[in-house]
Each structure stands twice: as structure tokens, then as C-alpha cells.
C-alpha positions in Angstrom: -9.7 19.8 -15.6 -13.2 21.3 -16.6 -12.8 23.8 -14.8 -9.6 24.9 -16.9 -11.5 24.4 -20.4 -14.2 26.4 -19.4 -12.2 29.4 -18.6 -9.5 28.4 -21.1 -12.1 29.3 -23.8 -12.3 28.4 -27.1 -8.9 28.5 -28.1 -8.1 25.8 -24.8 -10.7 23.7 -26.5 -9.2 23.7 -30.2 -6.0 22.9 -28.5 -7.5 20.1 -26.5 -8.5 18.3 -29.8 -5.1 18.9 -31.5 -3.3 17.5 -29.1 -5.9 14.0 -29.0 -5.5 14.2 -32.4 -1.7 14.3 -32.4 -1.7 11.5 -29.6 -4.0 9.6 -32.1 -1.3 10.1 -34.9 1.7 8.9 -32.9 0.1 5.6 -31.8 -0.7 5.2 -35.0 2.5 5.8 -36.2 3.7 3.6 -33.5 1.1 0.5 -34.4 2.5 1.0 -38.3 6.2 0.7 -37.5 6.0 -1.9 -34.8 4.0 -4.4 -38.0 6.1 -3.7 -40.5 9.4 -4.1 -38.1 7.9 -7.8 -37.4 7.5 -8.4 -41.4 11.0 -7.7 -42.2 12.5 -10.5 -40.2 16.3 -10.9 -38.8 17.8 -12.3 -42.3 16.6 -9.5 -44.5 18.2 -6.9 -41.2 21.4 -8.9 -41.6 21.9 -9.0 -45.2 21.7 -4.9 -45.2 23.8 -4.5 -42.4 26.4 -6.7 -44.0 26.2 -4.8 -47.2 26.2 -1.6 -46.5 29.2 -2.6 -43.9 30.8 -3.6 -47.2 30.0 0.0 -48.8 27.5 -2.2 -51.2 25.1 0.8 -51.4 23.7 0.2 -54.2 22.9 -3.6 -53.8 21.2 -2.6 -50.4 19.0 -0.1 -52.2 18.0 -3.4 -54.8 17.6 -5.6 -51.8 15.5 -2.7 -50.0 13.3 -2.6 -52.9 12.9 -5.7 -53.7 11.3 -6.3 -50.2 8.9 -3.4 -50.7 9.0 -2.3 -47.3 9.6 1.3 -45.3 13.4 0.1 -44.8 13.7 1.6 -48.9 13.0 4.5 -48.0 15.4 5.6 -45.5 18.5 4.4 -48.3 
């Protein structure tokens, strides 16, 4: 694998630490998601599903924001 940065060059090498850093970004991302999925609980998932099941958009979006949670943002 040395051998291929070395005659790779420089560019090879920037590209070597963009992709870490991307890797380093998506298990982050991952990490964050994964928390915040465990905070929201199985209630608060089944009082949205039921409203917006009942086209209750708009009382989803209150409930959403009343949590303060990521789920807000996708509605």
C-alpha cells in the first residue's frame, strides 16, 4: 500500500486524507443518529405515525417541535 502512495504522488496522498476524513465524518454521523434515535423512544415514533396516518400534518410538526429533536426537521 506504500508502495502505491509513493508513486501515487501527492495528489494520491491528498486523496488518502479525504477519504479518512470522509470515513471520520460518516461514523460520526452514524454515532449522532444512532443517540438521538435511542432518545426519541417508541411512544413519541407512534404518536407521529398515527398522526400523520391521519393527515394531522400540522399537529406532527407541533409534536416534532415540541420534542426538539432531528425528527423536526425532516416534516
Amino acid at each position: 500500500m506504500l508502495h502505491y502512495l509513493q508513486v501515487g504522488g501527492p495528489i494520491l496522498w491528498v486523496l488518502t486524507i479525504i477519504s479518512i476524513a470522509a470515513f471520520a465524518v460518516i461514523l460520526e454521523r452514524i454515532a449522532f443518529f444512532s443517540r438521538n434515535e435511542k432518545a426519541v423512544g417508541n411512544t413519541f415514533k407512534e404518536e407521529i405515525l398515527s398522526l400523520v396516518a391521519n393527515k394531522k400534518i400540522d399537529e406532527a410538526r407541533n409534536l416534532c417541535a415540541s420534542k426538539k429533536r432531528a425528527v423536526w426537521l425532516l416534516l
